[in-house]
C-alpha positions as CSV (number, residue, x, y, z in Angstrom):
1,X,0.0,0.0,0.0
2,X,1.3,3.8,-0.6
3,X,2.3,5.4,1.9
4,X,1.4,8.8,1.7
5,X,4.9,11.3,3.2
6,X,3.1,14.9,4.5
7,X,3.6,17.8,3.0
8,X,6.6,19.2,4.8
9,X,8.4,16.0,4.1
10,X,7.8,17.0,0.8
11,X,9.2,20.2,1.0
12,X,12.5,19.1,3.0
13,X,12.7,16.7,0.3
14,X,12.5,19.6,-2.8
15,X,14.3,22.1,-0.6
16,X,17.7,19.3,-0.2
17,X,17.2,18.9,-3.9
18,X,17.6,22.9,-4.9
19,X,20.5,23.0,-2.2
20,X,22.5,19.8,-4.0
21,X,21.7,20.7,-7.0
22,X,21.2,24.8,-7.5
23,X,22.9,26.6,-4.5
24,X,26.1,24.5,-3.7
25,X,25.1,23.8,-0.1
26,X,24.3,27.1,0.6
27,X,20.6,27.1,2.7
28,X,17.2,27.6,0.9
29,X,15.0,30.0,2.9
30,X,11.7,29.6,2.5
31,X,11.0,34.0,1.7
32,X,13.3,33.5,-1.4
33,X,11.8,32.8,-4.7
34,X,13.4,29.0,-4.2
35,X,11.9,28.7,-1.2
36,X,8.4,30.2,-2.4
37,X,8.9,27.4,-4.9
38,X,10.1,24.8,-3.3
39,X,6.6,25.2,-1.1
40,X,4.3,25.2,-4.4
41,X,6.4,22.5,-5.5
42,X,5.3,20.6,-2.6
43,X,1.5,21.3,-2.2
44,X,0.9,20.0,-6.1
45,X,3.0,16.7,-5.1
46,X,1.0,16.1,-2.0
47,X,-2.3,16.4,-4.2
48,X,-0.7,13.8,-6.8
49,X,0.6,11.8,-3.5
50,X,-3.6,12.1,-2.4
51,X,-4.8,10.9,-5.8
52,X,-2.2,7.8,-6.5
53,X,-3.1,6.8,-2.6
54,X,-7.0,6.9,-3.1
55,X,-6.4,4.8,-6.8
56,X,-4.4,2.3,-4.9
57,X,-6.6,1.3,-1.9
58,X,-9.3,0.8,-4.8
59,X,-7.3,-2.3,-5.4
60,X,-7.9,-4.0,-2.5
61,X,-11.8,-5.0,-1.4
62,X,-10.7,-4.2,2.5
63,X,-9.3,-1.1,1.7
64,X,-11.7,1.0,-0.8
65,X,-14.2,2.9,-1.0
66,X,-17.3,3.5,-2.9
67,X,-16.2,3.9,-6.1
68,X,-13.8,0.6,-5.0
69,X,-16.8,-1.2,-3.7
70,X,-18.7,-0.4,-6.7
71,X,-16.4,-1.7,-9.3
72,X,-15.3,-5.2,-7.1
73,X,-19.1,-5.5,-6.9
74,X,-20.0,-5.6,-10.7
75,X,-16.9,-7.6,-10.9
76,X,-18.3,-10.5,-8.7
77,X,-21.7,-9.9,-9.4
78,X,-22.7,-8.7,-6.3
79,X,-24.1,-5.5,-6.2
80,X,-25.0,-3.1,-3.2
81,X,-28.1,-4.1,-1.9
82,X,-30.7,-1.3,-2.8
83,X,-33.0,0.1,0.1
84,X,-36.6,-1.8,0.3
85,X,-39.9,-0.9,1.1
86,X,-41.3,-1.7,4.1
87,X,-45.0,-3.9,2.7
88,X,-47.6,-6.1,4.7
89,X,-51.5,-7.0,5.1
90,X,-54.1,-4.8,6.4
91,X,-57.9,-5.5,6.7
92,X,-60.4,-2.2,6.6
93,X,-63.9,-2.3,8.4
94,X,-66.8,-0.1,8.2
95,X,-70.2,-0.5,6.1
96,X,-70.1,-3.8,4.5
97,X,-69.7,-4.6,0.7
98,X,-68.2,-0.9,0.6
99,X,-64.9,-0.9,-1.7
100,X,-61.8,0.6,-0.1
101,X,-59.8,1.7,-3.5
102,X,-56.4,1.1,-4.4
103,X,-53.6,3.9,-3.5
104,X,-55.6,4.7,-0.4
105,X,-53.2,5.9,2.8
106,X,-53.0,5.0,6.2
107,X,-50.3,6.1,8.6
108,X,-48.5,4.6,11.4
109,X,-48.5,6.5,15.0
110,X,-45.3,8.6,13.5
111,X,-46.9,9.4,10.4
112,X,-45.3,7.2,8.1
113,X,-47.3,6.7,5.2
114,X,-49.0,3.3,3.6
115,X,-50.5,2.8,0.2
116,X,-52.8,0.1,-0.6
117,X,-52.0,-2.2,-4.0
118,X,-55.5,-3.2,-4.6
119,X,-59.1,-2.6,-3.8
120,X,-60.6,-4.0,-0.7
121,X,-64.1,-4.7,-0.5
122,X,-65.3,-4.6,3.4
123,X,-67.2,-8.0,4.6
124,X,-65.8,-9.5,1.5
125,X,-62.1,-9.1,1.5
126,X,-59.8,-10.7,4.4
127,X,-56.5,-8.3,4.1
128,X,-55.2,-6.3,1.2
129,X,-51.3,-5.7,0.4
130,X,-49.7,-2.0,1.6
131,X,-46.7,-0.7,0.9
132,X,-44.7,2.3,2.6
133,X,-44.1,4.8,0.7
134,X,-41.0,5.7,2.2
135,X,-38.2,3.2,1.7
136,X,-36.2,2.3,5.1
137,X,-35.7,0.7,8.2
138,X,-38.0,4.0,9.4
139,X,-41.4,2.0,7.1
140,X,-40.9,-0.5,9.1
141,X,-43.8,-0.6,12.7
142,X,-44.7,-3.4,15.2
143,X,-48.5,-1.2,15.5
144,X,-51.0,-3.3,15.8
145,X,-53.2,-1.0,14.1
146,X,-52.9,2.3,11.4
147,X,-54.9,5.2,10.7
148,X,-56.7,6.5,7.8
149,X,-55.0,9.4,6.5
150,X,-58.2,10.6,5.2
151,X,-61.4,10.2,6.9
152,X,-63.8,8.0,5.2
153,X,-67.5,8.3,6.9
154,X,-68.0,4.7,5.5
155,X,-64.6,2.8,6.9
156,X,-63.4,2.9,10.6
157,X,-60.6,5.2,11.1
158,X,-58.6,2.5,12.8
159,X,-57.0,-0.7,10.4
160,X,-56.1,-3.5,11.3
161,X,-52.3,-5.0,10.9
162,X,-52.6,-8.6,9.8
163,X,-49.1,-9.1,9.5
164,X,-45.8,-7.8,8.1
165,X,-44.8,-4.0,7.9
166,X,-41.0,-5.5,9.5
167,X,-38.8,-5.8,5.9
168,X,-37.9,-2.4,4.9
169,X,-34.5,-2.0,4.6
170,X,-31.8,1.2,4.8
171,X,-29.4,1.2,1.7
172,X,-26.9,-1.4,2.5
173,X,-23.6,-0.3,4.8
174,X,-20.3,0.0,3.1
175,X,-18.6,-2.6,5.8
176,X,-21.6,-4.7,5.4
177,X,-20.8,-4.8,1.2
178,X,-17.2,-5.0,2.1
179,X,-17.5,-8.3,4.0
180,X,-20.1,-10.0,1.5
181,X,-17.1,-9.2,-1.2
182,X,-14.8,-10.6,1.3
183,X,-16.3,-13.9,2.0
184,X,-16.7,-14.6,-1.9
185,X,-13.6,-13.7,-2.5
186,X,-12.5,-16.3,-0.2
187,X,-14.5,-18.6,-0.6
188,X,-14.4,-19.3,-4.4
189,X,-18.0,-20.5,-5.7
190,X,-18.1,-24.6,-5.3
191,X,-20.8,-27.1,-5.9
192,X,-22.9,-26.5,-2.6
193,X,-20.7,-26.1,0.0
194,X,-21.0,-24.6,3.2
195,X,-19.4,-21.4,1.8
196,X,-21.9,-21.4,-0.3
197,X,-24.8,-21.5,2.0
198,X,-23.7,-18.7,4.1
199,X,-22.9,-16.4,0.6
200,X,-26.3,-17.2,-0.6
201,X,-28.1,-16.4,2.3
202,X,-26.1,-12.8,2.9
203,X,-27.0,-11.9,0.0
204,X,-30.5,-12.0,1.0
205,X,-31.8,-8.1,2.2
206,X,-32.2,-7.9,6.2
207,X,-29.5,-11.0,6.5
208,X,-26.1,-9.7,8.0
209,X,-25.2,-13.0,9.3
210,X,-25.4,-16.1,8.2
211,X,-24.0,-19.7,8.9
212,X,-24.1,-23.2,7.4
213,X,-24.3,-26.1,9.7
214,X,-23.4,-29.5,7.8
215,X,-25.2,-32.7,8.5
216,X,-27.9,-31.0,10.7
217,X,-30.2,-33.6,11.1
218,X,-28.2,-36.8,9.2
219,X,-26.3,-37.3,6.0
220,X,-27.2,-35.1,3.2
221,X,-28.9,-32.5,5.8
222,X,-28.1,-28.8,5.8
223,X,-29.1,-26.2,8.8
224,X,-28.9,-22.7,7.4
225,X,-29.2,-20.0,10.4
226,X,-29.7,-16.2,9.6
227,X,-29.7,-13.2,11.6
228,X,-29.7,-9.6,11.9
229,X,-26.7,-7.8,13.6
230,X,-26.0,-8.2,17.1
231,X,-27.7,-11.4,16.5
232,X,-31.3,-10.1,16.0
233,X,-33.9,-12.1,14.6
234,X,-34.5,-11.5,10.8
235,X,-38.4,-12.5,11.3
236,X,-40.6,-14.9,9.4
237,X,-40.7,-12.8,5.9
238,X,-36.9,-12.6,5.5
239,X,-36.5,-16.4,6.5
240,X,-38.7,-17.1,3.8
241,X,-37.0,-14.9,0.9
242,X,-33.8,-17.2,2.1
243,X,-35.5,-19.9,1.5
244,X,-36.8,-18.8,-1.8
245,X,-33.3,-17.9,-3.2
246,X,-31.4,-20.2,-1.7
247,X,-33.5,-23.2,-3.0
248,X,-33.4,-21.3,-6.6
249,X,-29.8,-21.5,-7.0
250,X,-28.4,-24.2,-5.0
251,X,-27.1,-27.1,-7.5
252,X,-27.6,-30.3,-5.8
253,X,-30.5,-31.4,-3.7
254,X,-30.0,-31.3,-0.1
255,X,-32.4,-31.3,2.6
256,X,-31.9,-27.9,3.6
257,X,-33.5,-26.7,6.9
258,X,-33.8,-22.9,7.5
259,X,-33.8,-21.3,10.5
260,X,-34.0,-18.0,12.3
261,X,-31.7,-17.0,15.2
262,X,-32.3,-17.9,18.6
263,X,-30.4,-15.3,21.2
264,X,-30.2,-16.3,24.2
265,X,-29.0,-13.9,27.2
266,X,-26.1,-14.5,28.9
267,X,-25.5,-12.7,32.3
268,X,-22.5,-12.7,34.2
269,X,-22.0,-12.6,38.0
270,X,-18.5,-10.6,38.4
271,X,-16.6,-9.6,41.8
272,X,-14.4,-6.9,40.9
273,X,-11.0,-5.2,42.2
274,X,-10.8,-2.0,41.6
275,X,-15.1,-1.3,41.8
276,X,-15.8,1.4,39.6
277,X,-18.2,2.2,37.4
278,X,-15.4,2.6,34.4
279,X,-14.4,-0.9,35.1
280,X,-17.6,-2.3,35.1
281,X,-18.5,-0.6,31.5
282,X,-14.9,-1.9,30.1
283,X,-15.8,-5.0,30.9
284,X,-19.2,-5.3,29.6
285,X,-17.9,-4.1,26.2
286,X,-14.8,-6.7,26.4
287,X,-17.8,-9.5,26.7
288,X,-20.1,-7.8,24.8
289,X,-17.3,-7.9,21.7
290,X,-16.4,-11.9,22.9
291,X,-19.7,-12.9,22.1
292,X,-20.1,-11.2,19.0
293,X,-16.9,-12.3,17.6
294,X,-17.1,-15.7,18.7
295,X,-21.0,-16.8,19.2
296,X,-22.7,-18.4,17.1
297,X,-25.9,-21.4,16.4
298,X,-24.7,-24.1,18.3
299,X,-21.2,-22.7,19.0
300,X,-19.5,-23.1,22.4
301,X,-18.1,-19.7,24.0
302,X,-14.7,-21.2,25.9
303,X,-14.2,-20.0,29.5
304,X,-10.9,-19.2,29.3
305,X,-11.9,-17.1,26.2
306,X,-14.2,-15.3,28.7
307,X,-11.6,-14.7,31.5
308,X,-9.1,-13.2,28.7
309,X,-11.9,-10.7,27.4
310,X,-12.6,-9.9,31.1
311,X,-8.3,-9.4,32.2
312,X,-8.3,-7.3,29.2
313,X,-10.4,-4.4,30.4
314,X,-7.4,-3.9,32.9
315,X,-9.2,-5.3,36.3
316,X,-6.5,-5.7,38.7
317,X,-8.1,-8.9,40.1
318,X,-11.9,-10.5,39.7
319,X,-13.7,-13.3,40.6
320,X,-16.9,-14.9,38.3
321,X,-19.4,-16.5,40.5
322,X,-22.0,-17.7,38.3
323,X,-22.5,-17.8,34.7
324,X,-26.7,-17.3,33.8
325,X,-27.7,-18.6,30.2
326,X,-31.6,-18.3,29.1
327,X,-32.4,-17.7,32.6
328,X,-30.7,-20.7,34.0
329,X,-27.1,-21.1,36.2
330,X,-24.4,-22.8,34.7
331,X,-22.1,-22.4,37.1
332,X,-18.4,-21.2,36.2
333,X,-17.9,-23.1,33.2
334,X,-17.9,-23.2,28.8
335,X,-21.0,-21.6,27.2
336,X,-22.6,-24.3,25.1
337,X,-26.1,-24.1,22.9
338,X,-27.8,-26.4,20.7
339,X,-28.7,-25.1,17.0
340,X,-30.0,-22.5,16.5
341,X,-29.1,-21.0,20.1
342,X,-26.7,-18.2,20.3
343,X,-25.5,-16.9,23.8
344,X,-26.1,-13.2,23.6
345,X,-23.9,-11.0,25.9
346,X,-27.3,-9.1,28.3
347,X,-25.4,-7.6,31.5
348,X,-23.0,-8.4,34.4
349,X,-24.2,-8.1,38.0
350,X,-20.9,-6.6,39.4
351,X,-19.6,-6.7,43.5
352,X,-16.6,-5.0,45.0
353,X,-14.0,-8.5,45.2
C-alpha cells in the first residue's frame, strides 16, 4: 500500500534537492523565490501523492471505498443491496360490501405513510397488500393497528395489521458490502458447499449473518441459520425470501433446513477489584465484543476465552461467580447451545471482590 509522506516531508525533500543541485550547499530559505517554490512544488506533489493513494486502496476490497466497492461488486456480481420498502397486510372495516380503492393511505403512530396495492371490498375481502411509501428501516412498525389518512365516513378510522410492515431495509452499509465481497472472494464458488450456503443467504436483504451447519439432522442434511446484527432475529418474511433464493440456485438437492436466530442472554456474576463504574462498563464491552466475535448457532463460548476478554479491560483482580444462560445457572464453566441458540452477551451483576 502507498504510503502517503506529508507535505513538509515533501518540502524538505525539494528544498535538499535545490541546495544539492542549484545553491552549492548554501541554505534555501523559504522568503526566497526557491523557497516560495520549493513550497508550491510541494502542495501540487502532496495532491498527486492524495490521488495515487486513493487509486491504490481501490485495489484492495478491504481497503476502498465507494467507487472501489462499486467496481469489485460488478466484478463478482454482487451488487449493493438497494434500500426496500417496508409492505404487509391490512384488513379495513366499516359499512359492509363498501370498496376501499387502491392507493388509499393509512399512517402509522409517527406518520409514516402506507398505500394500498388493490381494492378492498369490506365483509368480503380478508387483508389487502400495503406498501410504505418511504423506503427504510423507518417504514418498518410493530403497531397493531394504522390510521386512515383521510377520513372516510364509511370505513373505521382504525385498520387493522394482519401481519408484516418489519422488511424495509436502509441502503446497504459500506462494511456490510465489504465483508459480503470478502467472503466470496475467499470462498471461491463450489458445488454447494457450506461457503456457499452462508454467501447465498447474505446476500438476501435484512440478512447480515449467516451460517451453514453441515449434516444438521443426518447425511445429506443442511441447517442454514440467519440473523440480523448483534444477533437479532430477521423474522418470518426474511427467512422465507432465504429460503426462496437459496432453493433457486443451490445445484444439488440437499435437505436444507432454515432457521432463524435464537439469542439467548447471557448474564455474568463478576466480583471486581478496583469497583468502579469505568471498570464495570470496560468489561461489559470486552464480553459484549467476545460474544459477538465468537458466538454463534450451536457454537461453544470457551471460558478461558471469557476470562481473557474480562483481564483485558485492565481489572486488577476478579472473581466470576455464576454464569446465567436463558435464565438458568451454569455455574463457572464453557457456554454451550444447541442449534439454533446463540448466547447473547445481556449484563454483568458486578460486587466489590
Amino acid at each position: 500500500m502507498l504510503t502517503r509522506p506529508s507535505i513538509e516531508e515533501i518540502y524538505q525533500r525539494i528544498k535538499a534537492d535545490m541546495e544539492s543541485r542549484l545553491t552549492g550547499g548554501l541554505k534555501v530559505l523559504r522568503v526566497s523565490m526557491l523557497g516560495i517554490s520549493a513550497t508550491a512544488f510541494s502542495g501540487v506533489t502532496h495532491l498527486m501523492y492524495g490521488f495515487l493513494e486513493s487509486i491504490s486502496r481501490q485495489m484492495f476490497v478491504d481497503k476502498a471505498d465507494e467507487y472501489g466497492l462499486t467496481r469489485w461488486g460488478n466484478i463478482l456480481g454482487l451488487p449493493r443491496e438497494a434500500p426496500t420498502y417496508a409492505t404487509g397486510y391490512v384488513a379495513f372495516t366499516g359499512v359492509s360490501t363498501y370498496t376501499v380503492v387502491e392507493g388509499t393511505v393509512v399512517v402509522n403512530g409517527s406518520g409514516i405513510e402506507y398505500e394500498t396495492q388493490d381494492d378492498f371490498v369490506i365483509g368480503t375481502d380478508t387483508m389487502v397488500e400495503i406498501v410504505a411509501t418511504t423506503e427504510g428501516v423507518i417504514g418498518n412498525t410493530s403497531e397493531d393497528t394504522l390510521s386512515l389518512s383521510v377520513p372516510d365516513v364509511s370505513v373505521n378510522t382504525e385498520v387493522d395489521v394482519i401481519s408484516g410492515l418489519d422488511d424495509g431495509a436502509d441502503l446497504e452499509l459500506l462494511e456490510s458490502w465489504r465483508l459480503r465481497l470478502l467472503q466470496r472472494l475467499q470462498n471461491p464458488p463450489g458445488s454447494g458447499n457450506a461457503a456457499d450456503y452462508v454467501r447465498w443467504a447474505l446476500s438476501v436483504a435484512n440478512v447480515d449473518n449467516a451460517w451453514c451447519i453441515p449434516e444438521y439432522s443426518g447425511s445429506g442434511t443442511v441447517a442454514v441459520v440467519v440473523s440480523k446484527n448483534d444477533f437479532e432475529s430477521v423474522g418470518l418474511t426474511v427467512l422465507t425470501d432465504v429460503e426462496t433464493y437459496i432453493e433457486s440456485v443451490k445445484p444439488v438437492p440437499a435437505a436444507v433446513t432454515y432457521l432463524d436466530i435464537n439469542p439467548i442472554p447471557v448474564i455474568y456474576t463478576i466480583e471486581i477489584e478496583p469497583y468502579s463504574v469505568e471498570l464495570q462498563g470496560a468489561i461489559s464491552e470486552k464480553l459484549n465484543d467476545l460474544h459477538l466475535a465468537e458466538s454463534g448457532p450451536g457454537n461453544t463460548l470457551l471460558l478461558s476465552h471469557i476470562r481473557a476478554a474480562i483481564s483485558s479491560s485492565g481489572v486488577n483482580d476478579y472473581d466470576i461467580t455464576d454464569i446465567n444462560v436463558d435464565g438458568s445457572s451454569i455455574g463457572v464453566n464453557n457456554i454451550t447451545s444447541s442449534t439454533p441458540d446463540t448466547p447473547v452477551f445481556d449484563s454483568c451483576v458486578f460486587s466489590a471482590l
